[in-house]
C-alpha positions, 0 to 999 in steps of 0.5 A: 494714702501711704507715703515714703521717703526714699533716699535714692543711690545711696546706702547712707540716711541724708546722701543721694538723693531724696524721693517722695513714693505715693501708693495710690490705691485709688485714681487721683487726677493729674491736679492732685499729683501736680499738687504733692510734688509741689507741697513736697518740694523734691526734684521728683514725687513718684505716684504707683499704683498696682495694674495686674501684673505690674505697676503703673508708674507716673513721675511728677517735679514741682512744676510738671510730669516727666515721663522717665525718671530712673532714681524715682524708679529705684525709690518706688522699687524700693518701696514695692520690695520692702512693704508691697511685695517682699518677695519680688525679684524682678518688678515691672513697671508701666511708665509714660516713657515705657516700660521698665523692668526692675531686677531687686537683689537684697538692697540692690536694684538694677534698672535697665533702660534703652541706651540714648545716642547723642551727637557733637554740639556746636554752641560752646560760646553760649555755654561758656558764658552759662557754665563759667568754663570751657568744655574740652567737648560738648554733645547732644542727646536728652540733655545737653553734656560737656567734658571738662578737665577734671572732677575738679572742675567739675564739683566747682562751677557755679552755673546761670541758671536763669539763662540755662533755662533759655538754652533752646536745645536740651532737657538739662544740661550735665557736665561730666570728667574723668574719675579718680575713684571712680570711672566718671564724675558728673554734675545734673541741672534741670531748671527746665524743670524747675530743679537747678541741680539734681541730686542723682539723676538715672537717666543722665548717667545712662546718656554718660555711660554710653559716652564713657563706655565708648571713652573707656572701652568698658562696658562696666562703669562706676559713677560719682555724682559730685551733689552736695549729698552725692551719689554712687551708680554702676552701669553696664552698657550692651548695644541697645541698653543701659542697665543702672544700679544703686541702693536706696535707704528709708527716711521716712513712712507716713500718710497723706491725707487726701480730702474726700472733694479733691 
């Protein structure tokens, strides 16, 4: 089975973040999937396998499949327009969280979501003692979200992922400020799913960019993600859609090898 690595938002070989992309040409069942994206170690293995018109997309962390993840989304777009279908502009995928469509131009890709609403969130003791800092905000959507001071701050906190993992509401918990360079900063934990920080994270960005847009008063946004590798996203906000773009570099083509009894 083919196999690529992709480095996701970012235009620079070992920043963002890194992505494994099956091309399945044959079905393969949910345990053997499971399986890769454990042998493969990074936050998400995407598995794409061609459906007619468009292309059946299912996402696998370690420890369990997620139905949406918009950086594995960039890495498998990638993949479709460098080895697949090079002459695609647009690519349309069919995921367990629904489908999304992809606009390629050069080594761009626009991924375009359905905006998440989010609410104000009433457990700011408990995240003190989790994040070693008090949020100025703290909201509700997917994730849990906090507004600190500053990128700062932000790029400081060391986390209790032990006891993140016990908070009851919320997919991952993101903390966020006000840019310097850039509109917004941010930092993504997952150890829920069995990733303690990710390297890029599509989806949260999407939550933030409406946050922002909203903040800001811009529908135009330019996002840092404050990882140890780091990673860069625009997004543009209309009323019911969130639109993510970001490039994508190559690390790696090879096969996986795949016994006949499994």
């Amino acid at each position: 089975m083919d196999y690529y690595i992709v480095d996701t938002f970012t235009d620079t070989l070992f920043a963002g973040n890194p992505t494994g992309v099956c091309i399945a040409k044959n079905n393969l069942t949910d345990a053997v999937m499971q399986k890769i994206a454990k042998e493969n170690r990074y936050s998400e293995t995407a598995f794409v396998q061609k459906i007619n018109a468009a292309y059946s997309l299912r996402f696998f962390t370690p420890t369990k499949e997620v139905p949406y993840c918009i950086h594995a989304t960039l890495a498998a777009s990638f993949v479709i327009h460098h080895f697949l279908q090079q002459a695609a502009h647009s690519i349309h995928f069919e995921t367990k969280g629904g489908d999304l469509r992809v606009l390629c131009n050069g080594n761009k890709y626009k991924i375009f979501t359905p905006a998440f609403s989010y609410a104000p969130w009433h457990g700011t003791e408990e995240i003190e003692d989790i994040l070693g800092v008090h949020p100025k905000e703290s909201y509700v959507s997917r994730d849990l979200f906090f507004l600190l001071d500053s990128p700062k701050e932000v790029q400081s906190i060391q986390p209790n992922f032990p006891k993140m993992e016990q908070l009851s509401q919320g997919l991952g918990v993101i903390v966020t400020a006000k840019g310097t360079d850039t509109d917004f900063v941010s930092r993504c934990f997952f150890p829920k799913l069995g990733v303690n920080e990710d390297m890029a994270t599509g989806s949260s960005n999407c939550i933030l960019a409406s946050f922002w847009a909203s903040r800001l008063k811009k529908t135009k946004l330019s996002a840092l993600q404050l990882s140890q590798r780091t990673a860069q996203l625009l997004c543009e906000v209309d009323e019911n859609t969130v639109s993510i773009e970001g490039s994508a570099v190559l690390y790696l083509k090879g096969e996986i090898q795949i016994p006949s009894s499994l």
